[in-house]
N, C-alpha and C positions, 0 to 999 in steps of 0.2 A: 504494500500500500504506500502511495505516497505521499508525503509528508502535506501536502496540500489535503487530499483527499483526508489524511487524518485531521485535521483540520475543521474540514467541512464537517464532516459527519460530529465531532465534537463538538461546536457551535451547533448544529441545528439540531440535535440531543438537547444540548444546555437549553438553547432559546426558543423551546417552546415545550410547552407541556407534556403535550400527548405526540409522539412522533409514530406511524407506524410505516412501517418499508414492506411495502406489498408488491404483488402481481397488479396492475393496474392502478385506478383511486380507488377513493374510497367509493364513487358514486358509480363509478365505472369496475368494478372488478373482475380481473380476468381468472382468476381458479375458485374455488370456492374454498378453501384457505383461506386466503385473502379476504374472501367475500363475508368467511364469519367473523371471521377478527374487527373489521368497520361495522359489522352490525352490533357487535357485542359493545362496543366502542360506543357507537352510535346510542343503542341504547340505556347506557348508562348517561349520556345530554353531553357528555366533554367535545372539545371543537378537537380535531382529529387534524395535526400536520401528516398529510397521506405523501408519501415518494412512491413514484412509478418505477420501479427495478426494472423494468425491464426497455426500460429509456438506456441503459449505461451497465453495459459489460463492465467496466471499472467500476463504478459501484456495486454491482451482485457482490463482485470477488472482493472488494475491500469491508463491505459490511459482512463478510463471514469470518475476516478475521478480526476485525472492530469487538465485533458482540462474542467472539466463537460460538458462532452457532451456526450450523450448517446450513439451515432452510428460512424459506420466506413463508408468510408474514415475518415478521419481527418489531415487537413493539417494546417502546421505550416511555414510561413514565414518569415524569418529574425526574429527568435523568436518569433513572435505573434502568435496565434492559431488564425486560417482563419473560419475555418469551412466543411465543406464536400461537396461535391460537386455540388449540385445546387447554393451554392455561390459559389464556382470556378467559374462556367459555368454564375451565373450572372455577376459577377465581370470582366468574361473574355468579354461578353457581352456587358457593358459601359466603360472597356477600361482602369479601376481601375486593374487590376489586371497586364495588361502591366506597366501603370505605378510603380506600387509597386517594380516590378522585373525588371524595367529598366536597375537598374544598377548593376544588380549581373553580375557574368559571364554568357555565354552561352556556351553551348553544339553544337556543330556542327554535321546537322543532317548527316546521315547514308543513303549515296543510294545503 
């Protein structure tokens, strides 16, 4: 990874809340992987910074060794790397995950 790229990904970890690095957006997603991780997201109200992986061969390969973690989603909370989406979906599941993001802002849903 290069030193830029670590960089990158450092900052936009740091500067903003909810970061997830998916298949697609959040509005748009291309696996369904992806797809539950913004909804679980989603449905907890947190505003979701979504990355497209698959815009940038250099980011897939530098976020796997960023986070170690070999697969996408990959979501990042208040700076901690969470993990991909069966732990969203558990976490969102015991109630740990509302907790966590209690007190970020919310998003106000869209009818």
């Amino acid at each position: 990874m290069t030193p830029e790229m670590k960089e990158r990904l450092t900052n936009e970890v740091k500067d903003n809340d909810v970061v997830l690095y998916m298949k697609g957006t959040a509005m748009i997603p291309m696996c369904g992987f992806s797809a539950r991780a913004a909804q679980v997201l989603q449905a907890v109200g947190v505003k979701i910074h979504d990355v497209n992986i698959l815009d940038s061969d250099e980011l897939r390969l530098a976020l796997k060794e960023f986070s170690d973690w070999p697969t996408f989603p990959q979501c990042y909370i208040k700076g901690q790397f969470i993990g991909g989406s069966d732990i969203l979906m558990d976490m969102y599941q015991d109630g740990e995950l509302q907790k966590m993001v209690a007190e970020l802002p919310k998003v106000t849903p869209v009818k």
